[in-house]
N, C-alpha and C positions, 0 to 999 in steps of 0.2 A: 504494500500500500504506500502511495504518495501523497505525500504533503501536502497539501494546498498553500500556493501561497501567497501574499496576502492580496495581490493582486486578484487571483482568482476568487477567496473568498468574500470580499468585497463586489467581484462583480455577481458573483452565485447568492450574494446575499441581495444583491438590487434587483433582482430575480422576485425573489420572495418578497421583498416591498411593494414592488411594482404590482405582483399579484393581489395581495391583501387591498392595496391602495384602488385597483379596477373593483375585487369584490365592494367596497366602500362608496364607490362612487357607481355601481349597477352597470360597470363599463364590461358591455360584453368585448368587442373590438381589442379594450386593452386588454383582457382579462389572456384574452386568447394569442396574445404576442409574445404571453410568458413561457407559452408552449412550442414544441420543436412540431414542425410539421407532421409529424406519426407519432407523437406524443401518446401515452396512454392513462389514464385519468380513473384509479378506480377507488369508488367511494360506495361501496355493496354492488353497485352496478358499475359494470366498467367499460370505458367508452374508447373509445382507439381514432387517434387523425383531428388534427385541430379543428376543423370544419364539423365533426361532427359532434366533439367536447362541445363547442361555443354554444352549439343549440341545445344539448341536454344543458347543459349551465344556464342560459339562457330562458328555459323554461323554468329553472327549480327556482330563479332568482322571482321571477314574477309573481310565484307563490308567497314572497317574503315582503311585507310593507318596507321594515329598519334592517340595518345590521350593521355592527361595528366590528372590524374583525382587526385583530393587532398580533405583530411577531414577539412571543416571548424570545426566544433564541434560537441558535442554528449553530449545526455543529454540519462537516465539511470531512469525511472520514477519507477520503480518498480523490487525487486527482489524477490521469493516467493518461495524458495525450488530450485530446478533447471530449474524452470524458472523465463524470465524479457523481461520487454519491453522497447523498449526506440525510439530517435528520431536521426537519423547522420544527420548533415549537410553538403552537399559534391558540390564542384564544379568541372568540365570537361570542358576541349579543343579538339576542335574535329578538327583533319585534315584530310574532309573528300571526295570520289572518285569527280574526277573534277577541285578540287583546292580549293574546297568552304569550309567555317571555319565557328564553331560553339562555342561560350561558353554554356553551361550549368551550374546553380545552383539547385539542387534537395538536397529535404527531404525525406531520406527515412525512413518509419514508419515500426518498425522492432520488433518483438519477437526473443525470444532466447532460447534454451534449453541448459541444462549440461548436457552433456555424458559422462563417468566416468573419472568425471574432466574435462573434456573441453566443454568450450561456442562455438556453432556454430550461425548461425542463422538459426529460424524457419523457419520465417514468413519475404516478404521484401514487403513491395508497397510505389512505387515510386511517388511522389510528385513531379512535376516540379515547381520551384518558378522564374525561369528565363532560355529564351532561344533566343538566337541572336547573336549578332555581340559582339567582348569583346569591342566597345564602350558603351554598354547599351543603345544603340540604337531599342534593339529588344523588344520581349514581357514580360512584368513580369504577373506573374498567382500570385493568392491569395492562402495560404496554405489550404489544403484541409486536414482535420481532419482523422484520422485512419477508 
């Protein structure tokens, strides 16, 4: 395994900004520029090809009035030519049809590819680590490995 270095994990990390930042702003266009064109995206259902993410995305997003979604962290385990793997940690606020409110805490377990010069993401699968009320009232699930 290779290092990342810092060059790379700053750009692998503006990746995952950029993504949190589209989910925020309901930017499907951006959402979908954070993905490599054969990207695959699985969150229970998995979806393969940025064109046809955008529209599943795209549709789940419309079911959602609010959401805040933010990077806890990110970790960068491997860089190897143009590609890498690594781990975000991200939490969401969900306001969502009805009145009824959600936090989320997800790890999403992510590859990456360089296309001439820019990190998108390959590969995403989502990990739930918490889902309920933002008392932490709700459920916490155990990290499930790649």
């Amino acid at each position: 395994m290779a290092k990342p270095t810092n060059d790379d994990y700053i750009s692998i990390r503006r990746v995952a900004e950029r993504y949190v930042d589209a989910v925020n702003r309901f930017d499907g266009e951006a959402w979908g520029q954070t993905w490599a064109p054969d990207g695959v995206w699985a969150v229970g259902q998995t979806y393969t090809g940025r064109e046809t993410m955008v529209a599943a995305w795209t549709g789940i997003m419309k079911s959602i009035p609010h959401v805040y979604m933010h990077v806890y962290s990110g970790v960068i385990d491997d860089v190897t030519g143009d590609t890498a793997s690594g781990r975000w940690y991200m939490g969401e606020f969900l306001d969502l049809p009805g009145g009824a409110r959600s936090m989320n805490s997800i790890c999403y377990f992510d590859t990456y590819t360089r296309i001439d010069g820019q990190w998108y993401i390959q590969t995403r699968k989502f990990s739930a680590l918490y889902r309920g009320p933002a008392d932490l009232s709700g459920e916490f699930f155990s990290i499930a490995p790649a």
